[in-house]
SELUM-984484 format. One line per 2 residues: number of its first residue (from 1); their letters; for each residue x, z, y of C-alpha. Coordinates in steps of 0.25 Angstrom, whole numbers. Layout:
! residues N
NUM> A> X:Z:Y  ...
***
This chain:
! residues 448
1> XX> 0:0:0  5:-4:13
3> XX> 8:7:24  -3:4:33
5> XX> -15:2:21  -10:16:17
7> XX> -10:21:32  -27:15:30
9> XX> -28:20:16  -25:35:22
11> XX> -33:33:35  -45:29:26
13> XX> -45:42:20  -46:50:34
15> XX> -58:40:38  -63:46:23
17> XX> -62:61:28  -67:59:39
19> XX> -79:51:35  -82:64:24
21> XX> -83:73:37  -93:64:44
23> XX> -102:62:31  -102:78:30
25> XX> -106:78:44  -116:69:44
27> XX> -121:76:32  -121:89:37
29> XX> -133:85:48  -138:76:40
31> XX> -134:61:43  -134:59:29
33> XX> -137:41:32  -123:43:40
35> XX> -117:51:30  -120:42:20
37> XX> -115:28:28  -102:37:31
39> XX> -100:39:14  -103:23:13
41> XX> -91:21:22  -83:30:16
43> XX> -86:23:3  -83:8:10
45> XX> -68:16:14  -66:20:2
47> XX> -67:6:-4  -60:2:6
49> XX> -47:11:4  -49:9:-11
51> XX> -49:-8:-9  -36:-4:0
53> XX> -29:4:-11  -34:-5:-23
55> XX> -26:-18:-15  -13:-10:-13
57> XX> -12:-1:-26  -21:-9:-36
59> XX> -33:-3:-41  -26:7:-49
61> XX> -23:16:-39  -26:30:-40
63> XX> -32:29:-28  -42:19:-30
65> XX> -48:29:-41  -49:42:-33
67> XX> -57:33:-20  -67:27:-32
69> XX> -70:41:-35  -70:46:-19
71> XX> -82:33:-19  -89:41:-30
73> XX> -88:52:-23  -93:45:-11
75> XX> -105:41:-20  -109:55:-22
77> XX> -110:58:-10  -119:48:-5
79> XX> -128:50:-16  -127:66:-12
81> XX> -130:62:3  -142:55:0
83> XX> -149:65:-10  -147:75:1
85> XX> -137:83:-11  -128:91:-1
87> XX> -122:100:-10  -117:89:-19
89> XX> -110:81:-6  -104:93:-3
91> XX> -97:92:-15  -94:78:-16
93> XX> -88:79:-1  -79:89:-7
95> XX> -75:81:-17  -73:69:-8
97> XX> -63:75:0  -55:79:-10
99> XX> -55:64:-16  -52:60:-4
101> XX> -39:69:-3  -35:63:-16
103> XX> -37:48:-12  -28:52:1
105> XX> -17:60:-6  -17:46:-17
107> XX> -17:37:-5  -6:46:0
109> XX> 3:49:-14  0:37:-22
111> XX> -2:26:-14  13:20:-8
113> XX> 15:13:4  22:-1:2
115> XX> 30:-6:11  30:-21:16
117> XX> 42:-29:21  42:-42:25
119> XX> 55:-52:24  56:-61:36
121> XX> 67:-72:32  67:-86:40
123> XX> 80:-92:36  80:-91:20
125> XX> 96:-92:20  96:-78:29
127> XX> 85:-70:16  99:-63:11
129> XX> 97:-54:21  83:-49:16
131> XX> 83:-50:3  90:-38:-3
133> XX> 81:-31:8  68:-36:3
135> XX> 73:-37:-11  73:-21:-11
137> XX> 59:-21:-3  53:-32:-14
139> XX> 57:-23:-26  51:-11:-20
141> XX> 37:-6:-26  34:1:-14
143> XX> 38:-12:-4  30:-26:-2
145> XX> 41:-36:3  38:-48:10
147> XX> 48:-60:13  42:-68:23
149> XX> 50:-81:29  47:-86:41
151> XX> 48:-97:50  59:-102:59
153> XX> 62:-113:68  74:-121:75
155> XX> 76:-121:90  77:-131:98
157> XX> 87:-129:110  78:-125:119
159> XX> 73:-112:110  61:-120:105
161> XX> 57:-118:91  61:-133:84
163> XX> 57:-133:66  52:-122:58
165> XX> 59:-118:44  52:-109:36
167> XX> 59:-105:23  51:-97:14
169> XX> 55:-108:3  69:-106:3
171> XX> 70:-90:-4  74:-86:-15
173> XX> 63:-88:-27  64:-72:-29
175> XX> 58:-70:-14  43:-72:-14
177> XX> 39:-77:-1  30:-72:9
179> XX> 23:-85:18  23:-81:34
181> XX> 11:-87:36  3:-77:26
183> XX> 9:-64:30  2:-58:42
185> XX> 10:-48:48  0:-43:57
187> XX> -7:-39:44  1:-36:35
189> XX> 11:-28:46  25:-26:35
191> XX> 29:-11:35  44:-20:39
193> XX> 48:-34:43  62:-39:39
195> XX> 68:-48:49  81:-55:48
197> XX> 80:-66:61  86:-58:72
199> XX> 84:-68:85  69:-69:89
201> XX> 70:-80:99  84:-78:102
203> XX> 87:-89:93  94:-102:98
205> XX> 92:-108:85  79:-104:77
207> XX> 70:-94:78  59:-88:68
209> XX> 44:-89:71  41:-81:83
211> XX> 33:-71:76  44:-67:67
213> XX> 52:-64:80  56:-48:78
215> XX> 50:-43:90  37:-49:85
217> XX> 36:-43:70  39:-29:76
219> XX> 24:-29:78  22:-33:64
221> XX> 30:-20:56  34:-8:55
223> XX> 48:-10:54  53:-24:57
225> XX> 69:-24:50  79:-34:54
227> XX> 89:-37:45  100:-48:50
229> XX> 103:-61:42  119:-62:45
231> XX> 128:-52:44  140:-50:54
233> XX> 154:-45:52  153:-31:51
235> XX> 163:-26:61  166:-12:66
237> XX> 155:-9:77  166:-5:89
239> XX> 173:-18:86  167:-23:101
241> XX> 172:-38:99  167:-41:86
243> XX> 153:-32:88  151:-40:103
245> XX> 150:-54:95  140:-47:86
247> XX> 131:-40:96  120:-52:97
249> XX> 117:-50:83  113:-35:87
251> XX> 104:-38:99  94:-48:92
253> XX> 78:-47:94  78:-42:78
255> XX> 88:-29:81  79:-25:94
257> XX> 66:-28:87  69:-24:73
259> XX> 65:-8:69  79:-8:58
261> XX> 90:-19:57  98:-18:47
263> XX> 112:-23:48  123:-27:37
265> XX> 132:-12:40  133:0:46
267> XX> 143:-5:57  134:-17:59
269> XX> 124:-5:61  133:0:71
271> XX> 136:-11:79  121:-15:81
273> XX> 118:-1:86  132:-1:94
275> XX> 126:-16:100  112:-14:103
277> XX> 114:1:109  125:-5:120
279> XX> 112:-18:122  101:-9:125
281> XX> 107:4:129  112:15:121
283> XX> 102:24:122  96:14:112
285> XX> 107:18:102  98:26:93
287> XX> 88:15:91  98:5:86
289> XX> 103:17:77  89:19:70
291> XX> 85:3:70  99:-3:64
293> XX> 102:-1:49  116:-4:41
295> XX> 109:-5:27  118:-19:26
297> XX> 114:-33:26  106:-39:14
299> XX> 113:-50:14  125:-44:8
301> XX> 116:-39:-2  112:-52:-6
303> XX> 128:-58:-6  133:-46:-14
305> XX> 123:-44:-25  121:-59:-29
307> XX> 130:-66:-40  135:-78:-40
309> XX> 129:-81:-54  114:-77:-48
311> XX> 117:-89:-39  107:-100:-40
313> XX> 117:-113:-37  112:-126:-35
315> XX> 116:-137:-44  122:-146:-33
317> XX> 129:-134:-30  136:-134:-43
319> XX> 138:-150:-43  148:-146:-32
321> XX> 153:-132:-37  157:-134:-51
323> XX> 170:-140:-56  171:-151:-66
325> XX> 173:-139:-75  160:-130:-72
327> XX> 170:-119:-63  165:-117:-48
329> XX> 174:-122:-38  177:-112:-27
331> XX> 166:-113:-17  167:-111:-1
333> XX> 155:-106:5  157:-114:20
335> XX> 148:-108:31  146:-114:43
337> XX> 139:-107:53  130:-111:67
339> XX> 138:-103:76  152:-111:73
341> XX> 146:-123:75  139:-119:88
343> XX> 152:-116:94  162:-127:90
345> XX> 152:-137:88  160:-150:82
347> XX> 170:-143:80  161:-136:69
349> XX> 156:-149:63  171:-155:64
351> XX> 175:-142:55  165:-144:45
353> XX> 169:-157:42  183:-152:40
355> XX> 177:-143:29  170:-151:23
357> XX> 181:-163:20  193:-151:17
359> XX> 183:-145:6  178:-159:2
361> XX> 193:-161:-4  192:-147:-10
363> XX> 179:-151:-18  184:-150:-31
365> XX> 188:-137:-30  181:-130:-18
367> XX> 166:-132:-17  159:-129:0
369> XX> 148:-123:2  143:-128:16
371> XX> 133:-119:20  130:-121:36
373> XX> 122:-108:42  108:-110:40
375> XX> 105:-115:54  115:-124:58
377> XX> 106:-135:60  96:-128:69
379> XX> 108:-122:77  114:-137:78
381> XX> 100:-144:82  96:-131:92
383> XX> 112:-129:96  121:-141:96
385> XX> 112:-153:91  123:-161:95
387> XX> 129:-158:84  118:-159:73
389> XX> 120:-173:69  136:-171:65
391> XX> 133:-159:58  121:-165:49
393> XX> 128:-177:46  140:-165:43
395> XX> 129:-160:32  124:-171:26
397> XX> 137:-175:25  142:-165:17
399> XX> 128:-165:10  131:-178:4
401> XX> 146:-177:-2  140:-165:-8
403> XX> 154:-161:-12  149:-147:-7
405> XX> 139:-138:-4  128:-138:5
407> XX> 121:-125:6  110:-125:15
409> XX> 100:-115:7  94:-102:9
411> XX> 103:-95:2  116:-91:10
413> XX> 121:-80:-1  122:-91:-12
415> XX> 134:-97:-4  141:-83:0
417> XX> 140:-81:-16  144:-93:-23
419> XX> 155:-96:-14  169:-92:-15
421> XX> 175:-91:-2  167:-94:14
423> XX> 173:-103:24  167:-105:37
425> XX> 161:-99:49  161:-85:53
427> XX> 145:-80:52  137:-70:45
429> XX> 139:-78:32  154:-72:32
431> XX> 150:-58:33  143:-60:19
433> XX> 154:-67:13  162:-56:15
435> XX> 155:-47:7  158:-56:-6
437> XX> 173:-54:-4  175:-69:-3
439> XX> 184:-77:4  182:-81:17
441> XX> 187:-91:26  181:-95:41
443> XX> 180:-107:47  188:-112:59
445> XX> 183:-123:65  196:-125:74
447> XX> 203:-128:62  206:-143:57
***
């Protein structure tokens, strides 16, 4: 049973106790027509609570057994009322109340409250950083989980919302889907939402529907939670230098707005408080203590407890992985990142195809595995268009010698796990990769 139907459950019974204090009353000078339309409506009430418990707890609840017999009792009643029997409603009041006491302390002790989370993912390729969260929520008895996907759209330069993506195919088969369209909010009103988008409008490149926007699901739940999808270095929080280049991830509409975020550490913890006390005042210190969390990120849950054997691979994958002898060559997890190719632009694209020819002699040996970031093409088309031509033709390119990987699927953690080593870009991406005690080796576009 939900929180709030308990909440009407017990509320139910008060109206109850009150109702037997008005039918005595109305007895007592002798109303007995209102005495009787007031055991009617306790009768319709009960029914009515009965109905409530029987959908939520199945008809097998204790519950449900002692109401039937408070309606008997109501029965008896009425039927005293109207052969004028005092002595024997007298009696049958008595034994209401304490029926009615039993139904509450039931209500109370033997019906639990379930909690209700709901999952708000857009980009499937960022769910790693829900799922051991609603993993643990799915397989609790006492929790109802919901994973909900929701819309998003590219921008166009001007901030104007361009094509929709919805993604609610792209999850793992395990992950029952919830449609956004059939899941009223206003309604149902989740004990907690789960967010991981932390921008609002403040995106240049996409933006979520607006409804989904934090500072509008606050009105929605209890506890709104955001969660980020990246992870950043963790660095010591009075190292000013490093922690400056990180405060616009601290500062987001989804950390003001949010009721807990939890971050990937406790010195991550640290730093958010450290940030957002010296942005909106110190005073403010002790709210940013109780609202940020360092439980860790669910992302590294995912990368540390999957095996490479668990590993659905592709068979064009393998085409390119295996050695005429069945042995894997060593693969090379390359990432390439939006924020890298904003800055240097062609130079970027010049250094791609540099990679691409020195691993193309490597093949027999070495297999790539390209994976850009997820939206590189809306952050080319909303951000430097005039660069979008050269890098599809780049793509389909290296599409077509097919003498590597392309990986352009929802499913990030694949590549961080079946990869030996990662070359590229500094992003979030290498803060996981580090967790696997693999090789890593960074990208520098200056280099010929």
């Amino acid at each position: 049973m939900r929180k709030q139907q308990k909440i009407q459950a017990e509320e139910m019974i008060n109206l109850l106790s009150q109702a037997h204090d008005e039918i005595r009353k109305a007895i007592g000078v002798g109303e007995n027509k209102e005495a009787l339309a007031l055991i009617v409506q306790c009768q319709d009430a009960a029914i009515q609570l009965g109905n409530l418990i029987e959908q939520t707890e199945g008809e097998s609840c204790a519950t449900i057994r002692i109401l039937e017999h408070y309606c008997e009792l109501l029965y008896q009643a009425y039927e005293g009322i109207q052969h004028d029997q005092v002595t024997n409603i007298n009696r049958v009041f008595k034994h209401l109340r304490k029926v009615l006491i039993q139904i509450e302390n039931s209500i109370k002790n033997e019906i639990k409250v379930k909690k209700v989370l709901v999952f708000l993912p857009y980009k499937a390729s960022m769910w790693d950083s829900f799922e051991s969260v609603w993993k643990s929520a799915y397989e609790d008895p006492d929790c109802e989980a919901y994973v909900i996907p929701i819309p998003y759209y590219d921008k166009n330069p001007d901030g104007s919302f361009r094509e929709m993506h919805y993604e609610g195919a792209l999850y793992p088969d395990y992950v029952p889907v919830t449609d956004y369209n059939s899941y009223n909010f206003e309604v149902q009103r989740p004990d907690m939402i789960f967010i991981h988008n932390p921008y609002d409008e403040w995106n240049y490149v996409t933006s979520v529907h607006p409804f989904f926007y934090s500072k509008n699901l606050k009105k929605y739940t209890d506890k709104l939670v955001y969660i980020p999808y990246f992870i950043l270095g963790d660095t010591e929080p009075d190292d000013y230098d490093t922690v400056k280049h990180m405060e616009h991830f601290c500062t987001v509409p989804a950390v003001i707005h949010a009721d807990k975020v939890i971050v990937q550490s406790e010195k991550m913890r640290q730093i958010y408080i450290n940030v957002l006390s010296e942005t909106m005042g110190k005073d403010t210190r002790k709210v940013w203590e109780d609202k940020i969390l360092g439980l860790g990120s669910p992302k590294m849950d995912k990368v540390l407890n999957t095996r490479k054997e668990d590993l659905m691979i592709p068979e064009e994958w393998l085409r390119v992985i295996r050695k005429p002898d069945g042995d894997y060559k060593k693969i090379i997890f390359y990432n390439t990142s939006v924020s890298a190719l904003i800055k240097h632009e062609e130079k970027m694209l010049w250094k791609i195809r540099s990679v691409f020819e020195t691993f193309k002699e490597k093949q027999d040996e070495i297999t790539l595995l390209w994976r850009p970031h997820p939206l590189m093409q809306a952050t080319i088309e909303s951000m430097r268009p005039q660069l979008w031509q050269e890098y599809k033709e780049i793509v389909e390119q290296y599409k077509q010698e097919s003498w590597g990987i392309y990986d352009d699927s929802a499913d990030m953690d694949r590549a961080v796990i079946l990869s030996d080593a990662y070359y590229g870009d500094a992003s979030s991406v290498v803060q996981l990769y580090k967790k696997t005690g693999k090789m890593i080796m960074m990208q520098d576009v200056e280099c010929r």
